[in-house]
N, C-alpha and C positions, 0 to 999 in steps of 0.2 A: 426559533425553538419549535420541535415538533407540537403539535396540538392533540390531546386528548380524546379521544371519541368514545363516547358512552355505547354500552355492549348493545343497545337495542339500535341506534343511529348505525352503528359499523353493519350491523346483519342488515341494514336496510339496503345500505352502500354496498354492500355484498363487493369490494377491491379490496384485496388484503398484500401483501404483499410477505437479501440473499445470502454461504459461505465457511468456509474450514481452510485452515491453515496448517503452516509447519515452521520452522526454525529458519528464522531471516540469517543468519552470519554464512550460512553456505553462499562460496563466491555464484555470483550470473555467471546465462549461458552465454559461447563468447557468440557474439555476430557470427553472422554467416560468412564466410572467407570467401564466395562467390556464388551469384545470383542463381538459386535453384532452379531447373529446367521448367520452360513452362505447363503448365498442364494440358493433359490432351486434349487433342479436340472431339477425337470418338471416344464411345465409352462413357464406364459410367465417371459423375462427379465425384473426385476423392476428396473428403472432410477428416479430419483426425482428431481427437479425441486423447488426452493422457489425464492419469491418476491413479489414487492409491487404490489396485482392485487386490492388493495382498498386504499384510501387515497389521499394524497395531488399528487404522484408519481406514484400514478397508469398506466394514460399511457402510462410513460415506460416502467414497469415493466409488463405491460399486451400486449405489442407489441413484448416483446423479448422472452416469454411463448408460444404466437404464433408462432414464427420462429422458437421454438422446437419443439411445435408440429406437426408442419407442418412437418418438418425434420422425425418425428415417425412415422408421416401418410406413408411419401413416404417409410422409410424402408419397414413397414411393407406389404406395397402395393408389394415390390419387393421380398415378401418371409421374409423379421424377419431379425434377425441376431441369425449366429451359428444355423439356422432351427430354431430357436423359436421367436414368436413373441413379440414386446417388446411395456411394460406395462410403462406409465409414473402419477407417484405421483407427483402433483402441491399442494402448499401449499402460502398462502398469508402472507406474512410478515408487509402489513399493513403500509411498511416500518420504522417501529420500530426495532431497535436491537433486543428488548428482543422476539420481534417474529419468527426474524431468529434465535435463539439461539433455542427457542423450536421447531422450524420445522425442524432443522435439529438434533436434536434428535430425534423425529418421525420418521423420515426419518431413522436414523443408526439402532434404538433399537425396531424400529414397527413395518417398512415397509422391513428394512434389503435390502437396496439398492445397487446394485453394483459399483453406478456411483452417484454423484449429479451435477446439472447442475447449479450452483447460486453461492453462490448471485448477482441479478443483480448489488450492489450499492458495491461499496468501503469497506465504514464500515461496511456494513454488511459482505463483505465477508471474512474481518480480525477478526468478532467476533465470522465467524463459522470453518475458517480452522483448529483450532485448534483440534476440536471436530474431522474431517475428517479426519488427519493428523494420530489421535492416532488411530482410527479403521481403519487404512490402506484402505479406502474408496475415491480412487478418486476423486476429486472434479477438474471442470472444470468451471471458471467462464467469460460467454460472455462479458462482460462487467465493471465490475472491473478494473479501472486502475490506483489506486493507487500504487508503485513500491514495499511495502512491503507485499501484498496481497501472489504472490509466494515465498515470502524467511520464510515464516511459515513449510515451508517441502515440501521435495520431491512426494508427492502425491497431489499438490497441480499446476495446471495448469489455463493457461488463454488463449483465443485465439483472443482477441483484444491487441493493442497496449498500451502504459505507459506511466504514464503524463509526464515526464522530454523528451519522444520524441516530445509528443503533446505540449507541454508547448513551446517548442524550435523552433517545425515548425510552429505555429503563430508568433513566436515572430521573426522570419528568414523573413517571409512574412509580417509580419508591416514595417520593417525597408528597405528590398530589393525590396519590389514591392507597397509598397504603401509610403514609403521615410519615413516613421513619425522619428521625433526625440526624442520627449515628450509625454510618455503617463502613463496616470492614473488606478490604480487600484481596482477593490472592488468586494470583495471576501467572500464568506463566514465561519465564521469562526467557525462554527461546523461540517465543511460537510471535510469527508478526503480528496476528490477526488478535488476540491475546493482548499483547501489549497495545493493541490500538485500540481495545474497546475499553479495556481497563483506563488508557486516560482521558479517554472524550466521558466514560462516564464520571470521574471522579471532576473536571474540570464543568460539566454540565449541573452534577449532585451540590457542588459548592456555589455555582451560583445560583441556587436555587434557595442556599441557606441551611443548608445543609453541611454536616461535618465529617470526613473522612477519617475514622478514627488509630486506621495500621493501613497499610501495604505491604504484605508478603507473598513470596514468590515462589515458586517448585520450576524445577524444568521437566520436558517432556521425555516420560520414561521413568521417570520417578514411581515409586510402591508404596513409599511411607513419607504420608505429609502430615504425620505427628507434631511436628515440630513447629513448621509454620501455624499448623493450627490451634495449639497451645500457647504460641503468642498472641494468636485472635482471640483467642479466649479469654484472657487476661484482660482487654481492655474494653469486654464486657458489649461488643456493637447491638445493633436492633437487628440488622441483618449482614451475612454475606455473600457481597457480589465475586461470582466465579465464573470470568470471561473467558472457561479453556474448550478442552476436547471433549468429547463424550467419555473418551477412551480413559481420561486423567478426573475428570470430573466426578464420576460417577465413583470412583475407587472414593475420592475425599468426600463428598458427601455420607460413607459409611461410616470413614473414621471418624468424620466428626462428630457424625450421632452417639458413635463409640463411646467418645469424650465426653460424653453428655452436653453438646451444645445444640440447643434447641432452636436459633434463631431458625428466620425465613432464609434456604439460600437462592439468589437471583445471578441470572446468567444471558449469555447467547447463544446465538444460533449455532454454535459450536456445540450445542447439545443435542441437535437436533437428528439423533440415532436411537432407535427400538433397545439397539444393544446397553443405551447408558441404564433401562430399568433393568436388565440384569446384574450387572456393577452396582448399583447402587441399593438395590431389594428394594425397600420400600422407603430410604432415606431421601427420597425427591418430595416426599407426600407434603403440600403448601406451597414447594419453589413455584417460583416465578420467572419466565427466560423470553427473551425477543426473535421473533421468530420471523415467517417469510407469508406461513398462509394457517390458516385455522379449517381442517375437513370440515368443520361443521356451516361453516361460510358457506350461506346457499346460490350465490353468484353463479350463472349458467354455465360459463368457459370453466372455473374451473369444477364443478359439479360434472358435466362433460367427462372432463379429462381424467376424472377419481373414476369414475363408472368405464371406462375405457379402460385404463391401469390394472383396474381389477380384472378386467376380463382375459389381458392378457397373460398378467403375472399370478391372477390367483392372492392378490393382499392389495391392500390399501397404499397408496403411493406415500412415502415418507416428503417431504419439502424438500431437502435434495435433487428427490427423482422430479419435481414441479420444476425446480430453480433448471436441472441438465434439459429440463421438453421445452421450457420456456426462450433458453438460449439455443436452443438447436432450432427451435420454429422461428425466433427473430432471425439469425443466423439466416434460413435458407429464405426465408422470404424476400430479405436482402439482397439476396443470389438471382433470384428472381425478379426484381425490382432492375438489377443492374442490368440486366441482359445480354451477361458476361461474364466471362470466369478471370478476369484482367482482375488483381490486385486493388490497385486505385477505384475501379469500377464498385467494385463490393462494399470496399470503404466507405465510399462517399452514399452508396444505397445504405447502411449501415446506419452511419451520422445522421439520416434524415426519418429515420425510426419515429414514429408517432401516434399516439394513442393507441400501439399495440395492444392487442387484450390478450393478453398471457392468463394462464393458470391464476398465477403468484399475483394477479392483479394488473390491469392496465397501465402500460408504460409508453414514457416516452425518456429518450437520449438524450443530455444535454449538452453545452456544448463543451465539457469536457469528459463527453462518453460514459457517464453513468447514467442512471438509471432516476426519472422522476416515477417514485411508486411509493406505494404504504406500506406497514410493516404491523404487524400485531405481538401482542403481549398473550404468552398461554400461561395455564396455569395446571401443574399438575396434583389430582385426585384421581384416591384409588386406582392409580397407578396408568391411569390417561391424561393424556392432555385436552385442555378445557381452555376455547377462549375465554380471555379474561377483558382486554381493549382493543381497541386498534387506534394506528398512530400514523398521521398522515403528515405529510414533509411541508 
């Protein structure tokens, strides 16, 4: 069970520490029906990159594409990797399935990439490992944190944390630092990432002694979550937990203020977009949500990397844009490590990932391809986010 760190021990520790999803029932991509050509030898390295850069989920997925690219700029700034400079293929997934399913076949049998960097969402990244897995093509995905996204194959990495950690270190922190005893749930029930935090936390909250008072559900695309919340209401919780999207969250946090319900509501990293305080006005003011890294964490790498960010984009980097620079810098360093652009080569430089000092906190890979890192607890006031803990594995 995660362990607790008090706000003044965490700022000393200064390692904070990934993920967005989409609708699991969309069938996977099929396998590769023949081994994509290898990648050249001159020229620059091709890397590819897919997600949601248009639709409902764009924000996120166009903030974590910046934190790769950003990551490519600075390679290439320092000379390339292996002396060649390296070429990044983006592609928008629209956040539909069946768009990551054709973008990463573009990406194996088009572009002949040595590395992909996606999917940003859950579902999507379980519809394309399989396609990566068979053309022995690394895939590394920021954000992804559904727990069976790495058990698809060995070439299949993340460098963000897993819901059943995240699900546990909210539900550790509802009960030990904020006392709740009763609280309510409403989750979405097409989005993977969603259903996986909602029951590590309800499964963590209860053994804690803690009582799960409802579970209800919306699907993604929904406008009016009246209803569900009106049976939250009824049974009177301390607070409720809302494991979804910025895009869906932030709409039910209005209405439920609407409804006059005042609890505290608590979430994930699924919130983690600028655009959820415009959805929600000022109905976030007390939640509480499990996050990747806290700006005010004065740790050097990622203090570095906030001052850099800004300079190029002109704003403050969102966690997303951390989680996309953090796996594009594992990602190429690997490349580098390997001394090779072979498949197996990068993998195995990959696997042996260790005490990297990312942004998002110092990582290391274990040996089923996640990510040993921290995770912090924010808290939002007056319409910012505020570290509140940090929560270490």
């Amino acid at each position: 069970m995660p362990r607790l760190v008090p706000l003044l021990a965490a700022l000393v520790l200064g390692t904070l520490a990934c993920e967005r999803k989409a609708p699991p029932a969309a069938p996977p991509a099929p396998a590769a029906t023949s081994k994509p050509q290898a990648a050249s030898e001159t020229g620059p390295i091709v890397i590819g990159t897919l997600g949601s850069l248009t639709g409902s989920e764009a924000s996120f997925g166009t903030v974590v594409r910046d934190g790769i690219q950003f990551a490519v700029e600075e390679a290439n700034a320092a000379g390339g990797v292996l002396g060649r400079k390296v070429e990044l293929r983006s592609y928008d997934t629209q956040g539909r399935i069946e768009e990551s399913v054709a973008a990463v076949q573009r990406l194996l049998s088009q572009d002949r990439v040595v590395l992909i960097l996606g999917d940003v969402t859950s579902s999507g990244s379980l519809a394309i490992a399989d396609a990566a897995q068979a053309a022995r093509v690394p895939m590394v995905t920021p954000s992804a944190t559904h727990p069976d996204v790495t058990k698809k194959g060995d070439y299949i990495f993340r460098t963000c944390f897993i819901d059943p950690f995240q699900g546990g270190a909210m539900a550790r922190f509802a009960r030990e630092n904020l006392k709740l005893d009763r609280v309510a749930v409403l989750h979405d029930a097409k989005n993977a990432s969603s259903l996986g935090l909602s029951a590590a936390f309800q499964e963590a909250f209860k053994k804690l002694g803690g009582t799960v008072v409802a579970v209800e559900t919306y699907s993604k695309g929904d406008t009016d979550y009246r209803a569900p919340l009106l049976a939250v209401k009824k049974v009177k919780p301390q607070a409720l937990y809302l494991p979804g999207f910025y895009s869906e969250v932030g709409v039910i946090a209005r209405q439920a203020r609407e409804l006059g319900m005042t609890q505290p509501l608590l979430g994930g990293d699924g919130w983690e977009s600028d655009r959820i305080f415009e959805l929600a006005g000022g109905a976030l003011e007390g939640a509480y949500y499990s996050s990747h890294y806290a700006e005010d964490n004065p740790a050097p790498q990622l203090q570095r990397f906030i001052t850099a960010f800004r300079a190029r984009y002109g704003r403050s980097p969102e966690a997303a844009s951390a989680l996309g620079y953090d796996a594009a810098r594992v990602a190429l360093a690997a490349i580098s490590r390997a001394g090779s652009l072979s498949g197996p080569a990068i993998r195995d430089a990959l696997a042996a990932t260790k005490d990297f000092p990312g942004a998002t906190g110092t990582l290391s890979l274990d040996a089923n391809r996640n990510p040993v890192k921290p995770a912090v607890i924010l808290t939002i006031h007056d319409g910012k986010r505020k570290f509140a803990a940090a929560v270490t594995p």
